[in-house]
C-alpha positions in Angstrom: 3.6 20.0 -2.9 6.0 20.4 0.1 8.1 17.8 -1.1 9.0 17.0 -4.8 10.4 13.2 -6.2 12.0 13.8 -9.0 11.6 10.4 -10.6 11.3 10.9 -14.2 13.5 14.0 -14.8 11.7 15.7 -17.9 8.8 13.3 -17.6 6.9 13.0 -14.7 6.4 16.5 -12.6 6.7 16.6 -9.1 3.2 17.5 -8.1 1.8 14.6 -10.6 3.6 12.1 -8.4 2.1 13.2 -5.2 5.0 11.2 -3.5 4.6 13.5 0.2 6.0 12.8 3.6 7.5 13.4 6.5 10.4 11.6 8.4 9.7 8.3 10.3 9.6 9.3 13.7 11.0 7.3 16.8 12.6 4.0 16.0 11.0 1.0 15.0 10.2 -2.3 17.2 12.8 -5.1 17.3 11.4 -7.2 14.5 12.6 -11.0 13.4 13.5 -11.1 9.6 11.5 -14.0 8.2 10.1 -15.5 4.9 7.3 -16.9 3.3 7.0 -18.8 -0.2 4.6 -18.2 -2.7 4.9 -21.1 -5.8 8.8 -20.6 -5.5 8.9 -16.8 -4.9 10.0 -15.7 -1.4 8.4 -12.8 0.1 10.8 -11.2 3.4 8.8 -9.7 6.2 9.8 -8.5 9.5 7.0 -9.3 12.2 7.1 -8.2 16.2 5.2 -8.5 19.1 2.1 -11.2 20.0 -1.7 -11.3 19.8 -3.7 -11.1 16.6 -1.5 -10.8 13.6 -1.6 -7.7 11.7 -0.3 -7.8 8.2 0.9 -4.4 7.1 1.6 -3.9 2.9 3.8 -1.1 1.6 3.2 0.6 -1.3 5.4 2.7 -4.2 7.9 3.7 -3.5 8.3 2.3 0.0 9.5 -0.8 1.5 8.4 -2.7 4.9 10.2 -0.2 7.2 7.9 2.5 6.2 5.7 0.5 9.0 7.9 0.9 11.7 5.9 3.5 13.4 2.3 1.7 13.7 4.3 -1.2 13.8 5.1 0.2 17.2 2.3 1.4 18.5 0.3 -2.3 17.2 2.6 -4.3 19.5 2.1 -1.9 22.7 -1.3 -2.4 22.2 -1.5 -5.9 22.3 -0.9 -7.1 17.9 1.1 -9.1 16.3 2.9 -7.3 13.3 3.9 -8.8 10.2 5.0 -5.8 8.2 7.0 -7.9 4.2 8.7 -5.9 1.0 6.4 -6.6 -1.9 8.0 -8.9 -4.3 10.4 -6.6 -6.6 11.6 -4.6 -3.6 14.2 -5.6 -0.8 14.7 -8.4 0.1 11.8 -10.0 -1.2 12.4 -12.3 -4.8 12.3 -9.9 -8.0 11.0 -12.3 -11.0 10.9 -10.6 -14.0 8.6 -9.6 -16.3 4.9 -8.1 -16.7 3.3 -10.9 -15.7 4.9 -11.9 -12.5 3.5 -8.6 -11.3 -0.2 -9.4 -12.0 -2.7 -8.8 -9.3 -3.4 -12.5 -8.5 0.6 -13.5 -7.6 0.3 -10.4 -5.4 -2.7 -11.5 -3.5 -1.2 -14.3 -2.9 2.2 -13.3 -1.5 0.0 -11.9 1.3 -1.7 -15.2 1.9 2.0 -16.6 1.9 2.6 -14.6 4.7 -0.3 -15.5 6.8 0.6 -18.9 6.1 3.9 -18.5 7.1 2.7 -17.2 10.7 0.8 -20.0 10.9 -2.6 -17.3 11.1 -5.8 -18.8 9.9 -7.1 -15.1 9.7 -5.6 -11.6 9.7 -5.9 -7.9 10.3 -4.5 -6.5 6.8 -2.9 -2.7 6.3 -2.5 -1.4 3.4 -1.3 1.9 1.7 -1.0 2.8 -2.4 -0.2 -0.6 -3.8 -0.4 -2.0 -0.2 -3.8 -0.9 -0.4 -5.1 -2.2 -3.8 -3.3 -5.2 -3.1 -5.1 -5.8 0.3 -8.9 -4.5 -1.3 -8.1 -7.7 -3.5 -7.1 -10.1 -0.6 -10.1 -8.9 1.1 -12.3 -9.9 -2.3 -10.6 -13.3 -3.0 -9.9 -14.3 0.4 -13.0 -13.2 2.4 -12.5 -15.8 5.4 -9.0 -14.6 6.1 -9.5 -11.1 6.1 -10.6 -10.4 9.7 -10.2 -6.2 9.3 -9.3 -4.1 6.7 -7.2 -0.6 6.8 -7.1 1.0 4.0 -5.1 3.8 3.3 -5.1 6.2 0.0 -6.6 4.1 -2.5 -10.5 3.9 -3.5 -12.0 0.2 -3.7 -11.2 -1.5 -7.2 -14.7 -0.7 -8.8 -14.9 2.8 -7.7 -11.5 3.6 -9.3 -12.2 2.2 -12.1 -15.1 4.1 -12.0 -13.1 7.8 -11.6 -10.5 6.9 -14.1 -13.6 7.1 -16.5 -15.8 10.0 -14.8 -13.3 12.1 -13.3 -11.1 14.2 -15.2 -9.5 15.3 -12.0 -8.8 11.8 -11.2 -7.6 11.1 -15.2 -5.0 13.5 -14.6 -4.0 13.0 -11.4 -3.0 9.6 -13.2 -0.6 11.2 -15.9 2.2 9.8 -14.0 0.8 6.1 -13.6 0.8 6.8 -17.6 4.2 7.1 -17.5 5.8 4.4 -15.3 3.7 2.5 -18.0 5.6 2.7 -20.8 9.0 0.9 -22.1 12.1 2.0 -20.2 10.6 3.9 -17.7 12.5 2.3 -15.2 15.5 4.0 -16.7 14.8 7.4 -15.6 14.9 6.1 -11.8 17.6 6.1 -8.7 17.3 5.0 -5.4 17.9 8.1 -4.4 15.3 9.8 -6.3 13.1 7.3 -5.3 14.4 8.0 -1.6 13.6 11.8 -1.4 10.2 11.9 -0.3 12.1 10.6 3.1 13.6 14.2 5.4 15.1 12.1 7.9 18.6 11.8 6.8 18.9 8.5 8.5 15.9 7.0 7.1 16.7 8.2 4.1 19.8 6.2 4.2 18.0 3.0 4.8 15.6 3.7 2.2 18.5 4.3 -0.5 19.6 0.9 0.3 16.1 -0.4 0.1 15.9 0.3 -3.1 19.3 -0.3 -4.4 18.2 -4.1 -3.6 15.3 -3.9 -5.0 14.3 -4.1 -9.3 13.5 -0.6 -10.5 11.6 -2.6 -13.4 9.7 -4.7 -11.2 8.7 -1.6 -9.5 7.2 -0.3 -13.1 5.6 -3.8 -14.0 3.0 -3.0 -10.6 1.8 0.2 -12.6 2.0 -2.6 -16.6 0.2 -5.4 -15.2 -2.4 -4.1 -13.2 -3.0 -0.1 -13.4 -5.8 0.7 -16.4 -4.8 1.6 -18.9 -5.1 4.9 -21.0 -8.1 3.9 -22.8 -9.7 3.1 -19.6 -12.4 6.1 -20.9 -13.4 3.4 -23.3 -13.1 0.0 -21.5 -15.9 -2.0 -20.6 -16.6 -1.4 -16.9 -15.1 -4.3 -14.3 -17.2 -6.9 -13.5 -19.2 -6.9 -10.3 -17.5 -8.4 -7.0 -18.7 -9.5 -3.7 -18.9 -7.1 -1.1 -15.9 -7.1 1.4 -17.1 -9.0 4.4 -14.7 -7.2 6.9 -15.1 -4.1 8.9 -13.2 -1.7 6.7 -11.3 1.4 7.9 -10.3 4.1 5.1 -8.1 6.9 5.9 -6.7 9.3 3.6 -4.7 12.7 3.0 -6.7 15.6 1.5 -3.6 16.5 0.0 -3.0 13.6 -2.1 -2.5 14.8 -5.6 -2.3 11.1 -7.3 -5.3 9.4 -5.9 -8.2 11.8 -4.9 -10.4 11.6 -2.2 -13.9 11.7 -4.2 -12.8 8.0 -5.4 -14.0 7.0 -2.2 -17.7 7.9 -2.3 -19.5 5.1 -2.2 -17.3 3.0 -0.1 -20.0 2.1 2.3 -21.8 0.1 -0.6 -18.8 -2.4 -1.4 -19.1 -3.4 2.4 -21.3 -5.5 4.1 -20.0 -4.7 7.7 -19.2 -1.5 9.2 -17.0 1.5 7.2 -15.0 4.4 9.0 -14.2 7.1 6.4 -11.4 9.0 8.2 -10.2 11.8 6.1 -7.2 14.0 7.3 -7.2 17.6 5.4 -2.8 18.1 6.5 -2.0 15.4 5.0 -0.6 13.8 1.4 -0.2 11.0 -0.1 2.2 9.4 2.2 -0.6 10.0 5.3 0.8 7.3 7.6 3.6 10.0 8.0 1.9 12.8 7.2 0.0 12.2 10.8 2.1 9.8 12.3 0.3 10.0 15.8 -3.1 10.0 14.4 -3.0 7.3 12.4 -1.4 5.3 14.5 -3.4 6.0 17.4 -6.8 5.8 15.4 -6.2 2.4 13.7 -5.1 1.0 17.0 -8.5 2.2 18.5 -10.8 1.3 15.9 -8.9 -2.2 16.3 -9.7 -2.4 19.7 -13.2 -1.2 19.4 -13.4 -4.5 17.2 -12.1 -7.1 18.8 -11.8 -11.0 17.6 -13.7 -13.6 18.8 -11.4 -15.5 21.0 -8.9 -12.5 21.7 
């Protein structure tokens, strides 16, 4: 790895983490800070531009800004951009506990902010927990989920399915072990948590992301809703309808935490079109990794697509 996280010094190794990237390039779009209210919990976005709305979910560790880029390039192109900090991070609401971090609440701050934009159906972006989160919007909330990017992160079923076939995959998730267990949280900074980011500037307003945000609630994604070590042995998930969307999947060759082989068999969990776009420079952090390529080919395969009515 070109460039190491140290986020669990003595615990975690650099390379396990897979935490890669380069600096965000040109500055973002002027965005409006807004909020949207999920059962009492307020989830802060920043959304730009007009057109179809585009609803773009960070993952770890990350907040909305990491968007900034194909934020950009949406809005030139004709999209609406609604880009929010997961709850735990930011300036989004930090509940505590395990299970205020459950995959459910998370589906449905993203339908909180569709609400709150008023959008009866979206374009959804999503990368690490960005992504899993979205693959479960996409499952529960098939009529609002127009198009689907998907960066990094296999389909629910088939990951399940390499945490118990691939011993590549089991120990690429050594660190997800980790951030698993009691305390974990206490082995991170902001600025650890920051130094994936070169761009000193960025850096800077990453540091500050995090210092608002709730190290723990950062740890209670991985508790609540990443399988467990005994996943070997767990009965397999039950089956789920297949995504009704257009799915785009892009992802890093280099990625040491989530490996590309998870994504074999994507084409059978959709019913509509899949684009497989696999990019052999890049890591886990691939919307940086190649900026201009991901940018560019998610706003083409956008427009190749368009809504009804748009």
């Amino acid at each position: 790895m070109r460039l190491k996280l140290r986020a669990m010094a003595g615990v975690v190794a650099a390379g396990a983490l897979a935490l890669a990237g380069t600096a965000l390039a040109a500055p973002g779009p002027a965005t409006t800070g807004r909020t949207a209210d999920n059962n009492g919990v307020k989830i802060h976005y920043e959304a730009s531009g007009a057109g179809p709305l585009v609803v773009l979910v960070h993952g770890f560790p990350d907040y909305w800004g990491t968007w900034k880029p194909l934020m950009a390039a949406l809005n030139a192109a004709g999209y609406r951009t609604a880009a929010l900090d997961l709850r735990g991070y930011d300036l989004s609401d930090k509940p505590k506990g395990v299970a205020n971090y459950a995959m459910p609440l998370l589906v449905e701050d993203v339908a909180a902010v569709a609400r709150a934009e008023g959008a009866r159906n979206i374009i959804l972006v999503g990368h690490d927990w960005g992504a899993a989160i979205s693959w479960n919007v996409a499952i529960a909330h098939p009529d609002l989920v127009s198009r689907l990017v998907i960066l990094s992160v296999p389909h629910p079923t088939l990951f399940a399915r390499a945490l118990q076939a691939s011993s590549e995959q089991k120990a690429s998730s050594g660190y997800a072990r980790e951030f698993q267990k009691p305390g974990s949280e206490t082995h991170l900074t902001a600025e650890g948590l920051a130094g994936w980011v070169k761009d000193p500037t960025d850096r800077l307003g990453y540091v500050e992301a995090f210092k608002r945000s709730d190290l723990a609630g950062m740890m209670n994604y991985y508790r609540a809703n990443y399988p467990g070590a005994d996943a070997p042995a767990a009965p397999p998930p039950p089956p789920v309808p297949p995504i009704a969307a257009p799915v785009m999947v892009i992802h890093g060759l280099k990625d040491q935490a989530l490996r590309a082989a998870g994504h074999s068999g994507t084409w059978d969990m959709v019913a509509s079109d899949t684009t497989l776009l696999m990019i052999p420079t890049a890591g886990h952090f691939v919307q940086h990794d190649a900026e201009a390529l991901v940018d560019r080919s998610v706003v083409d395969w956008l427009n190749a697509r368009p809504l009804a009515g748009c």
